[in-house]
C-alpha positions as CSV (number, residue, x, y, z in Angstrom):
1,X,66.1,204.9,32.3
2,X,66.0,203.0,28.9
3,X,69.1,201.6,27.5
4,X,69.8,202.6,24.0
5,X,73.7,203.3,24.1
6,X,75.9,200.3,26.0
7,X,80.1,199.9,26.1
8,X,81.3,196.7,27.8
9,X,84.1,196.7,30.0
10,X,84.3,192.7,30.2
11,X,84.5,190.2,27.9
12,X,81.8,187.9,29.4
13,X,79.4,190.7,29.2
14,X,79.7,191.2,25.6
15,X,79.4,187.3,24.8
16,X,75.9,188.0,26.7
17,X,74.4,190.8,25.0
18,X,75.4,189.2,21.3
19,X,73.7,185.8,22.7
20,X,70.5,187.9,23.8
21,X,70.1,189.4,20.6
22,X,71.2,193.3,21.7
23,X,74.3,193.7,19.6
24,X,72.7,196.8,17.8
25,X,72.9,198.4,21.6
26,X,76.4,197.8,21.7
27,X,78.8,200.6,21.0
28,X,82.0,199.8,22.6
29,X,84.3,196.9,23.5
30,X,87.4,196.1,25.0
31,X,90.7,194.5,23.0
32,X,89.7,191.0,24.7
33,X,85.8,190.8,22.9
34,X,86.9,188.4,20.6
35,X,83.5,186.4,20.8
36,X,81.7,186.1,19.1
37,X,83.9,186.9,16.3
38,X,81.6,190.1,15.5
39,X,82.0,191.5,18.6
40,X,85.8,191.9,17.3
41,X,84.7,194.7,14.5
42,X,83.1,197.0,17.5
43,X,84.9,199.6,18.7
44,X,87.6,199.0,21.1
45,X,87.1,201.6,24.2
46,X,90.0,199.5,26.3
47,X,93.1,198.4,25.4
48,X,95.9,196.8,27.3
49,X,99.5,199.2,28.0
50,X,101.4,196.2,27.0
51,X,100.9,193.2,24.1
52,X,100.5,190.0,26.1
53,X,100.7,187.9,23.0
54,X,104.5,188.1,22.4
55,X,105.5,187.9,26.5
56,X,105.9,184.6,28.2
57,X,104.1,184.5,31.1
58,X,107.0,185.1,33.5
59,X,107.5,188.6,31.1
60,X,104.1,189.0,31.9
61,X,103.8,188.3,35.3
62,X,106.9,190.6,35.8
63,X,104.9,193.4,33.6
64,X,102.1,193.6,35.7
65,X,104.4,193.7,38.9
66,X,106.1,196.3,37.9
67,X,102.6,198.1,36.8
68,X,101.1,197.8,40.1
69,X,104.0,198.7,42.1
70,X,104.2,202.1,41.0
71,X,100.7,202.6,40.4
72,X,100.2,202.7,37.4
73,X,97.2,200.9,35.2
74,X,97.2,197.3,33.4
75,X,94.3,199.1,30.7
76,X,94.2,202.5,29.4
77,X,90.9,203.9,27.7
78,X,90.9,205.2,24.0
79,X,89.4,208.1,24.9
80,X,88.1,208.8,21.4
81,X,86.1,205.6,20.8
82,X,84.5,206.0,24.7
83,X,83.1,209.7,23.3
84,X,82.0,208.2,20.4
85,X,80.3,205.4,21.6
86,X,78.4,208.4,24.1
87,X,77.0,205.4,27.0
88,X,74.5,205.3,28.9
89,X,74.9,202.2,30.2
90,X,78.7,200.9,31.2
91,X,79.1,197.2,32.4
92,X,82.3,196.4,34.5
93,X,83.4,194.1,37.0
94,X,85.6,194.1,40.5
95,X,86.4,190.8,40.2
96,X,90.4,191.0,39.3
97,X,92.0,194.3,38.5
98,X,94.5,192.2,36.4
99,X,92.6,190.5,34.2
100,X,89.7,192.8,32.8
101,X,89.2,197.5,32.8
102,X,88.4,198.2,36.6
103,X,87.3,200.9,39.1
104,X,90.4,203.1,37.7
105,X,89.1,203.1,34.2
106,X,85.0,203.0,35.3
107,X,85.9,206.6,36.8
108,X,88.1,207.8,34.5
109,X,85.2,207.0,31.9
110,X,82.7,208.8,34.0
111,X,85.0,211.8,34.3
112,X,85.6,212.0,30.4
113,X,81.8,211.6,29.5
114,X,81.7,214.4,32.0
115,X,77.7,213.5,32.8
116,X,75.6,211.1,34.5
117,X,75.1,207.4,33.5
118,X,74.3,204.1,34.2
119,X,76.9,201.5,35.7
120,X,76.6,198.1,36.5
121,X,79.5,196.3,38.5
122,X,79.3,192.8,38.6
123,X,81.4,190.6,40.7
124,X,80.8,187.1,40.9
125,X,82.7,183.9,42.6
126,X,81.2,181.0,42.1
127,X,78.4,179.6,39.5
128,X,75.3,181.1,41.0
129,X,77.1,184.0,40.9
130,X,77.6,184.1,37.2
131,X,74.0,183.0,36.3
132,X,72.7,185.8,38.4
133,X,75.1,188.1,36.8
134,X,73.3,187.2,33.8
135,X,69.8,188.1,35.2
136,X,71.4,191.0,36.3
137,X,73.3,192.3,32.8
138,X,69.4,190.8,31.4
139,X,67.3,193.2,33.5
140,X,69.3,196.5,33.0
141,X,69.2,196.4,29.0
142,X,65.4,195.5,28.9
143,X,65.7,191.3,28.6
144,X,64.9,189.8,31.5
145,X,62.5,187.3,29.8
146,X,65.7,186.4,27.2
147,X,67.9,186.3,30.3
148,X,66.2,183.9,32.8
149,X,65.1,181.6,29.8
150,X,69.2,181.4,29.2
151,X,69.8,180.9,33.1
152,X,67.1,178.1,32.7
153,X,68.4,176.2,30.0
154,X,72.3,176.4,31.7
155,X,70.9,175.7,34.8
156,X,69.3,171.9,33.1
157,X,72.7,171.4,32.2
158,X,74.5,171.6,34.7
159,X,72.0,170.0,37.1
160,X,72.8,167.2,33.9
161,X,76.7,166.9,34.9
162,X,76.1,167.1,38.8
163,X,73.2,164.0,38.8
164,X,75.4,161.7,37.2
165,X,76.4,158.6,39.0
166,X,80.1,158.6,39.6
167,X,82.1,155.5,40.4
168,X,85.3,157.8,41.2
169,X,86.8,160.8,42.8
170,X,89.9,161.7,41.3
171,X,91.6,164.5,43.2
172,X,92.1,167.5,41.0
173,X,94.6,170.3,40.8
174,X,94.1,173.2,38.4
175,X,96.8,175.6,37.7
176,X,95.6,179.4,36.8
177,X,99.5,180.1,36.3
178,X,102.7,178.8,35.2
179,X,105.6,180.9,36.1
180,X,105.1,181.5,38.9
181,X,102.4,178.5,39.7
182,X,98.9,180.1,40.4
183,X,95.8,178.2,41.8
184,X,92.7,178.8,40.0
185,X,90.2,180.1,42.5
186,X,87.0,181.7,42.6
187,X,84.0,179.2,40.5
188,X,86.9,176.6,39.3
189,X,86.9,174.7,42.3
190,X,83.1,174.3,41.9
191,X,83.4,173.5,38.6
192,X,85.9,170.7,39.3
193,X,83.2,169.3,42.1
194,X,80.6,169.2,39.9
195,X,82.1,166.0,37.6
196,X,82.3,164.2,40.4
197,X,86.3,165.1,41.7
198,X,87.6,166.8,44.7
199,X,89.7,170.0,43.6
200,X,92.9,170.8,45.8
201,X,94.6,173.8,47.4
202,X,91.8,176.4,46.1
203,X,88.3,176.6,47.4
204,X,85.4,177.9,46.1
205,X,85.0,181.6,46.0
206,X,88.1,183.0,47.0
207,X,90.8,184.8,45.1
208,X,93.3,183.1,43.2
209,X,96.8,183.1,44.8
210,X,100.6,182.2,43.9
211,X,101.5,179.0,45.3
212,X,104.6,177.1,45.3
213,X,105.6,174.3,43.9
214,X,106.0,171.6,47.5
215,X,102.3,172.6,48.3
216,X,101.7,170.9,44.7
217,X,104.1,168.2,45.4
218,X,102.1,167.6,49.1
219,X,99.3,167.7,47.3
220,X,100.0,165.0,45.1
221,X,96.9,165.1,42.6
222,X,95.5,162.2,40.4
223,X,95.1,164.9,37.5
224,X,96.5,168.1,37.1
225,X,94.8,170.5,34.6
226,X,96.2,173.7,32.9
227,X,94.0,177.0,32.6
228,X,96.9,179.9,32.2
229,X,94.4,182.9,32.3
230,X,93.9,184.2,28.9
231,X,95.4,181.9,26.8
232,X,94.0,178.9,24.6
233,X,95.0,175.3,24.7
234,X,98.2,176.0,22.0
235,X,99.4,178.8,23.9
236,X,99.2,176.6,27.2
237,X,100.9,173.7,25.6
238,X,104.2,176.3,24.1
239,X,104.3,177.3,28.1
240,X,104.4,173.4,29.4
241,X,107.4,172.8,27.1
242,X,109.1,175.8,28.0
243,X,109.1,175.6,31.7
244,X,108.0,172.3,33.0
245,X,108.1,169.2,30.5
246,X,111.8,169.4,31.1
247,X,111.9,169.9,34.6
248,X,113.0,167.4,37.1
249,X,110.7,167.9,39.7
250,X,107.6,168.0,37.7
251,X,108.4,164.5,36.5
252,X,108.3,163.5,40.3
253,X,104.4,164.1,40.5
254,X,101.7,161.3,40.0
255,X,99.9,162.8,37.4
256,X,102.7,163.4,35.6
257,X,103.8,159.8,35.8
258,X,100.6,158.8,35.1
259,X,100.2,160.8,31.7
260,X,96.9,162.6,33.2
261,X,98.3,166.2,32.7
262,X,96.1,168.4,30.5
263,X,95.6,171.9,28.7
264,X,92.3,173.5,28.2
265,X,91.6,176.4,26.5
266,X,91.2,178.5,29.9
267,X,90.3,181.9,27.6
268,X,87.4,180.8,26.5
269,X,85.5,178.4,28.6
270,X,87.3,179.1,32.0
271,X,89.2,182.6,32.7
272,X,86.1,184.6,32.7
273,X,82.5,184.5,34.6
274,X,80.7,183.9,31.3
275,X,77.6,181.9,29.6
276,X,80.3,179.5,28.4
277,X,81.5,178.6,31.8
278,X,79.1,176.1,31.4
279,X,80.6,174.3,28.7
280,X,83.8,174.5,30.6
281,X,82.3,172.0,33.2
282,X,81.1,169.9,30.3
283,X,84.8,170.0,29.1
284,X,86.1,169.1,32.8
285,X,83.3,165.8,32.5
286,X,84.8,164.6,29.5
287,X,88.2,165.1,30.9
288,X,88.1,163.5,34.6
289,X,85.3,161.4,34.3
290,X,85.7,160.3,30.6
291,X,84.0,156.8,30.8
292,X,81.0,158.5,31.8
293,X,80.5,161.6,29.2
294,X,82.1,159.7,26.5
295,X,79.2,160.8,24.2
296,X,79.1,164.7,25.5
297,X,80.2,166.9,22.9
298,X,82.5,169.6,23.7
299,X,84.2,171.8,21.2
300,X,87.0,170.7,19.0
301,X,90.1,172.3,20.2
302,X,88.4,173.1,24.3
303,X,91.5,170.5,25.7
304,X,94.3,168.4,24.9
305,X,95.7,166.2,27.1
306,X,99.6,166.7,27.5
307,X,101.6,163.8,28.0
């Protein structure tokens, strides 16, 4: 069946079928397609039940607790916009029901359309997972020649990062969480491998996880880096001050001592299995091995380092 008629679920999707050139396909979005900045004046077909922007992220945290514990849904479809858009094609993920629309709203969707369409799930862990996600998104609108020429061209560049030479192996911790401390799982650890470090407590693939704050004390890491899901590198830095910069503890750990703490801005180049992912390794290079790619250019605003 042709694709005419698509509504995207997940942000990373939508940043693909701009970059391919199929925006005129696209018909619906969710409140977190913010990039590029015309995806923002599609129509939203998912919207979060609570404003994330004016909660800290224990509020947060607490909000989706509460959510989940008495079953109720982190997204809510604007059933309006979904019959407008009229899909034929929805794109999705199972990935993390907290962070993007999932099976609940996928079905509820179907139910509301009240016909038969197209749905493609993605549900990637680790790099190769996200470039064939993009082969995969390619194929089903019609681009696969578009698609594997992208996966080509990312694929030279990271090959570029992981060839270099590296005289060091700092050992890296990266936080996917504040309050409470998260690790950042799933294709972060591999991301943090492929400069040349050795990433700590997480492992490639698996799920993210609450952690607490002696195994990052027996950890111990040379550099710690901040990737709060969701938020950019000022958001990340008014949730440092908050809750650690003062805290007793904190100061206790090398990196901190060693001023090699640092905030990235997780939202776009990190939180989500997207083209873009890409440049986030480029932006852990210049970060953790900074002698070597101190010509790389990242994006003006990607990181900051802390203290």
């Amino acid at each position: 069946m042709k694709v005419e008629r698509i509504v995207s679920f997940l942000p990373s999707a939508t940043e693909l079928i701009f970059e391919l050139g199929y925006s005129n396909k696209l018909y619906g979005v969710t409140h977190e397609c913010e990039y590029p900045k015309e995806a923002k004046l599609k129509p939203r077909v998912i919207e979060s039940v609570f404003d994330s922007k004016i909660l800290s992220s224990k509020q947060i945290d607490d909000k989706i607790i509460e959510l989940m514990s008495v079953g109720k849904d982190i997204f809510r479809l604007n059933t309006e916009n979904l019959k407008h858009a009229n899909p034929d094609l929805i794109i999705s993920q199972e990935i993390c029901q907290v962070c993007s629309a999932y099976t609940n709203q996928v079905d509820d969707a179907v139910n509301i359309l009240g016909r038969r369409l197209d749905v493609l799930t993605i549900n990637p862990h680790d790099i190769q997972g996200i470039l064939l996600t993009i082969i995969d998104i390619s194929k089903k609108i019609d681009a696969e020649a578009k698609g594997r020429k992208l996966v080509e061209s990312l694929t030279k560049r990271i090959n570029y990062i992981k060839d270099k030479k590296y005289d060091k192996c700092p050992t890296v911790l990266a936080i996917e969480w504040i309050d409470p401390f998260f690790t950042a799982g799933h294709w972060i650890p591999e991301m943090i491998e492929s400069v040349g470090a050795r990433n700590l407590i997480s492992k490639k693939g698996e799920h993210s996880r609450k952690m607490t704050f002696d195994e990052i004390k027996n950890a111990n890491p040379d550099i710690i880096i901040l990737m709060p899901c969701g938020f950019d590198v000022e958001r990340t830095i008014k949730e440092y001050k908050k809750n650690l910069e003062k805290n007793s503890k904190w100061k206790t750990l090398e990196a901190v001592k060693r001023q090699n703490v640092f905030a990235v801005d997780a939202n776009s180049f990190f939180s989500k299995p997207s083209l873009r992912t890409i440049i986030g390794i480029e932006i852990l290079g210049k970060i953790i091995q900074s002698k070597v790619f101190a010509d790389l250019m990242v994006p003006v605003k990607s990181y900051r380092k802390i203290n």
